[in-house]
C-alpha positions as CSV (number, residue, x, y, z in Angstrom):
1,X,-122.1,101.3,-83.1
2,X,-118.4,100.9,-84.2
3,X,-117.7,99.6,-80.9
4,X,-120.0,97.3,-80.8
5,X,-119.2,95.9,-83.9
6,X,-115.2,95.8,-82.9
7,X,-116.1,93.8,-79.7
8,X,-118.2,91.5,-81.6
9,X,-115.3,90.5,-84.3
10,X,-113.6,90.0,-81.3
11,X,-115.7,88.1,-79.9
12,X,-116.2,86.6,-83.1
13,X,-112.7,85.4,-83.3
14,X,-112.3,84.3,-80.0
15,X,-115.2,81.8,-80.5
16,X,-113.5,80.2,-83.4
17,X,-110.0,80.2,-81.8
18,X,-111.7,77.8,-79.0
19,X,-113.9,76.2,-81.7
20,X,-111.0,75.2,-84.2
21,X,-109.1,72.5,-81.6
22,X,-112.6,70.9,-82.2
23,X,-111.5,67.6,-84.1
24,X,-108.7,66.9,-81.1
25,X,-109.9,63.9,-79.7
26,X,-108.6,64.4,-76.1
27,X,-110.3,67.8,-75.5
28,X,-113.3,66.6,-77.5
29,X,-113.7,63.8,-74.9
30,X,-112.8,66.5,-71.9
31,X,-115.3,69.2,-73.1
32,X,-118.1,66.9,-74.1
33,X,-117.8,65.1,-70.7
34,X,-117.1,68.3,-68.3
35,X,-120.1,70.2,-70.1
36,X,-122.6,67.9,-68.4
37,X,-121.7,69.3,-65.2
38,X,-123.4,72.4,-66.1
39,X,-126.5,70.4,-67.6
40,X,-130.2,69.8,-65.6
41,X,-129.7,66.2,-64.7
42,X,-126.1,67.0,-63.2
43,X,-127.1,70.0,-61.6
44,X,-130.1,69.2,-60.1
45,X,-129.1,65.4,-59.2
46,X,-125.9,66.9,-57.2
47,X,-128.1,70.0,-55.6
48,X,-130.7,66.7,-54.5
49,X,-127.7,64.6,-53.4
50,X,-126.1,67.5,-51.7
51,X,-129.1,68.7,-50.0
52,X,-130.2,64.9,-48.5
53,X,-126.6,63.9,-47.5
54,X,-125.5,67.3,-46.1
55,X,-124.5,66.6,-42.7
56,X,-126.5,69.7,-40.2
57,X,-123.5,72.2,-40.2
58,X,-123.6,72.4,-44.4
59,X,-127.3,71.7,-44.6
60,X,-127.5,75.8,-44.9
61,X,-125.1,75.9,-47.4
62,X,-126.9,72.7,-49.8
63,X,-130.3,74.8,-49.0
64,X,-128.6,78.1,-50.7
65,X,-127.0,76.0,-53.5
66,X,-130.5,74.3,-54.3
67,X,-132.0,77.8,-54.3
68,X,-130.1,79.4,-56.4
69,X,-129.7,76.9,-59.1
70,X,-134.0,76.8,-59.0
71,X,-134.1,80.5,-59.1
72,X,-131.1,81.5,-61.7
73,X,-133.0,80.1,-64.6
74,X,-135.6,82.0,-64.2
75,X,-133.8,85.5,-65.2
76,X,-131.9,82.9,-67.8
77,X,-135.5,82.3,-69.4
78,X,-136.1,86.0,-69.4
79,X,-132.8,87.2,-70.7
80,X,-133.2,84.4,-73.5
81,X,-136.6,85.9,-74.4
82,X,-135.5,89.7,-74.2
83,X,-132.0,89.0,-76.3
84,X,-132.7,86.3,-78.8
85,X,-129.1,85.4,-79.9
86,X,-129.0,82.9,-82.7
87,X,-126.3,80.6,-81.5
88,X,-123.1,81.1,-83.3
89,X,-123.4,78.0,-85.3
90,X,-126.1,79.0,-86.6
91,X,-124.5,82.4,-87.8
92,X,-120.3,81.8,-88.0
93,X,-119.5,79.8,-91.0
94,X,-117.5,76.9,-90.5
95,X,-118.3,76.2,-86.5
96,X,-117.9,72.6,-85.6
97,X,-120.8,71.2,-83.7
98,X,-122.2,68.1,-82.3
99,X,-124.6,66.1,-83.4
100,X,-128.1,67.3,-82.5
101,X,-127.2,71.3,-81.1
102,X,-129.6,73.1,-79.2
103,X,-131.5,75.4,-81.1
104,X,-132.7,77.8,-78.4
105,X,-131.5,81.2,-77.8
106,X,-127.6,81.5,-77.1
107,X,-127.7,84.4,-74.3
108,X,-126.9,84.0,-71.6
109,X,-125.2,80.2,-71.2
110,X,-127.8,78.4,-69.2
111,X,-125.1,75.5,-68.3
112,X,-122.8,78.0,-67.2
113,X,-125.3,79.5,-64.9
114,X,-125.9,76.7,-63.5
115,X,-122.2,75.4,-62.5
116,X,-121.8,78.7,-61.1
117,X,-125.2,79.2,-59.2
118,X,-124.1,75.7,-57.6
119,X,-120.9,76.4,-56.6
120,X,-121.3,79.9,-55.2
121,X,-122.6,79.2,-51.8
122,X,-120.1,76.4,-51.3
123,X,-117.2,78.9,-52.7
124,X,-118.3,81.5,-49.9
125,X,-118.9,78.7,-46.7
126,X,-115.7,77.2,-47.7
127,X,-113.2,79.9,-49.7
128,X,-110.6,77.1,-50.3
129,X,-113.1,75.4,-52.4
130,X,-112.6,77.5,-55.2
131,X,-109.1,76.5,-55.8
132,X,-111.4,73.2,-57.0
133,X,-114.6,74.9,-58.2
134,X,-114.1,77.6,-60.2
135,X,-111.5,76.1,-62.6
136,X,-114.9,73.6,-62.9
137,X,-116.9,76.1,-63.3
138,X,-114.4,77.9,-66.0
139,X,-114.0,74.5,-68.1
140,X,-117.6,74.4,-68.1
141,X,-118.0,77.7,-69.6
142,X,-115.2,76.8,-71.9
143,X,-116.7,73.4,-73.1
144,X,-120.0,75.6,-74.3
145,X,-117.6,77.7,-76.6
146,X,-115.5,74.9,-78.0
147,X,-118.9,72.9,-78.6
148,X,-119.8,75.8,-81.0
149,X,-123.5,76.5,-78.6
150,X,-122.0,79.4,-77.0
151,X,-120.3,83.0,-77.5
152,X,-117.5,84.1,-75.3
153,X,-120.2,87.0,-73.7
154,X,-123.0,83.8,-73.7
155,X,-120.0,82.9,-70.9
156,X,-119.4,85.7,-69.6
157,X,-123.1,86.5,-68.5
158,X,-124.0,83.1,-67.3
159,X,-121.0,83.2,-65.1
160,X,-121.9,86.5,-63.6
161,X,-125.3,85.5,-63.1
162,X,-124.9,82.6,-61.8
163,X,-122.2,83.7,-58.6
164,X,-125.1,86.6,-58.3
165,X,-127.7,84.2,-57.5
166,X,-125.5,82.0,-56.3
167,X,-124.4,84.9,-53.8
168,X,-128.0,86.1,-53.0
169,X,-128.7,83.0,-51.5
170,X,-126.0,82.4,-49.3
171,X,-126.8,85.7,-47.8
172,X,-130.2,85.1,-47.6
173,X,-129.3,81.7,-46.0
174,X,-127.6,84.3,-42.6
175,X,-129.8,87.1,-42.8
């Protein structure tokens, strides 16, 4: 139990090292702009896009990248409902939000998820893509802590799940 509590105040102080640079108005505009990338209408408007425009020798590739961002949230949902995390607004004192914060479970980061469900497949086809996409993927995760909706771990597990599924599906794509 006394780890767990040292890797939380860690955590703990980590968030609000990323949260304090909240009132700079240069990274405010960067993190509240590069966190829609992780977000349902970007996600799923890029996976359409990428899927109909695809030319046939990345069409398998789109296909993964569409599948796995459909079927990542579904272990997010679950996760959420087994681990209800307040969100660290909600329990830090002092965390700077936006207006309007989600008020759903914290763990794990859905938008991260996402980004990196997305990205996966294309990562794996095309490895120099990640010189590109993962620093996306990265500031994503980022943006969620320095908006005050995420913890560090919140991250941390979207990020992991997300490459998972976004792995499963590219294999399942040559199997």
């Amino acid at each position: 139990m006394r780890m767990f509590h040292l890797i939380y105040g860690f955590e703990c102080r980590l968030f609000q090292q990323v949260n304090s640079h909240f009132d700079n108005k240069l990274l405010n505009l960067f993190f509240r702009t590069i966190t829609h990338l992780g977000g349902a209408r970007f996600t799923i408007t890029a996976a359409l896009l990428l899927l109909m425009c695809s030319p046939r020798e990345t069409r398998l590739i789109a296909i993964a990248s569409a599948l796995a961002l459909s079927t990542s949230h579904i272990p997010v949902h679950f996760v959420k409902l087994l681990f209800p995390r307040k969100r660290p607004y909600l329990i830090i004192e002092k965390t700077k939000v936006p207006a309007n914060p989600l008020q759903d479970h914290s763990f794990p980061s859905g938008h991260t998820t996402a980004i990196f469900s997305v990205v996966t497949p294309y990562i794996l086809f095309i490895p120099q893509l990640a010189f590109a996409l993962i620093p996306i993927g990265l500031c994503v995760a980022i943006s969620r802590i320095y908006l005050g909706l995420h913890y560090p771990s919140d991250v941390i597990a979207g990020g992991i799940l997300g490459t998972l599924t976004g792995s499963l599906c590219f294999c399942l794509m040559w199997l």
